[in-house]
C-alpha positions, 0 to 999 in steps of 0.5 A: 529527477527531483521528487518529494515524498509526502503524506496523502491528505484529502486533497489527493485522494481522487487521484490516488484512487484513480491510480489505485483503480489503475493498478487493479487493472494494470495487476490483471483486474477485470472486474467491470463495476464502479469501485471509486464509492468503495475506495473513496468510503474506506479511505475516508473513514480510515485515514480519518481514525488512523488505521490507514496511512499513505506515503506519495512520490511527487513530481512538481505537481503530479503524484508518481507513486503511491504506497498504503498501509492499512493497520489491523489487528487480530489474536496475538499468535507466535509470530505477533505477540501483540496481534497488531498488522500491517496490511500493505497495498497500493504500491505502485509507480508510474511506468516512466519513473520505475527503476529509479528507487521510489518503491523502495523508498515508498516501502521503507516508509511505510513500514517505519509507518507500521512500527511506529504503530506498533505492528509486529508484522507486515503483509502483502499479497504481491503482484509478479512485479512486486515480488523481487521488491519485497524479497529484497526488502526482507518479506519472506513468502508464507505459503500457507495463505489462502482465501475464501470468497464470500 
């Protein structure tokens, strides 16, 4: 297997959508709306001011796995002195390549992405596949994470 690893640009950005949307769905999603205008917004306003970076896998011509970092930044606390953040998302492979160390690669580069910015931290809300990925990594579970939908 001979993949490459490269930025997501424009050209790419419907499909990375298409798997973003799939990964929902794949996760458990069952929201029944048109979520493609949202997506394509933020990723577009984001990509373009920086605060949003992906990482692809590609095969020949097709994109196998994808990765995403979102840059935030809040009140500097304890833990993040600085109050710039990470927020990782779309991870994600193709069910054939899986086991095969893109996560893992998709990961690292991602989160060399959130150092380079200058993120003092990095985090994800994880789904049950990705947990052991993330653990191995070097995440720790914060227990204290909660949500409140408006």
């Amino acid at each position: 297997m001979a993949v490459e690893y490269r930025r997501l640009t424009e050209n790419e950005l419907e499909v990375f959508i298409d798997m973003r949307i799939g990964q929902l769905r794949e996760e458990g999603a069952k929201a029944d709306m048109d979520l493609k205008p949202a997506l394509r917004d933020y990723y577009n306003r984001h990509m373009a001011d920086g605060t949003f970076i992906s990482w692809l896998t590609v095969d020949g011509d097709k994109i196998v796995g994808t990765s995403g970092m979102s840059f935030v930044e809040k009140p500097p606390y304890f833990g993040c002195p600085n109050g710039k953040m990470g927020l990782l998302s779309s991870m994600f492979t193709s069910k054939e390549y899986r086991r095969q160390g893109i996560a893992k690669e998709l990961l690292s580069r991602v989160v060399n992405e959130a150092k380079e910015y200058g993120c003092g931290t990095v985090q994800i809300t994880a789904s049950d596949m990705g947990v052991l990925l993330y653990t191995d990594f070097g995440f720790v579970k914060n227990g204290n994470f909660m949500q409140y939908k408006l």
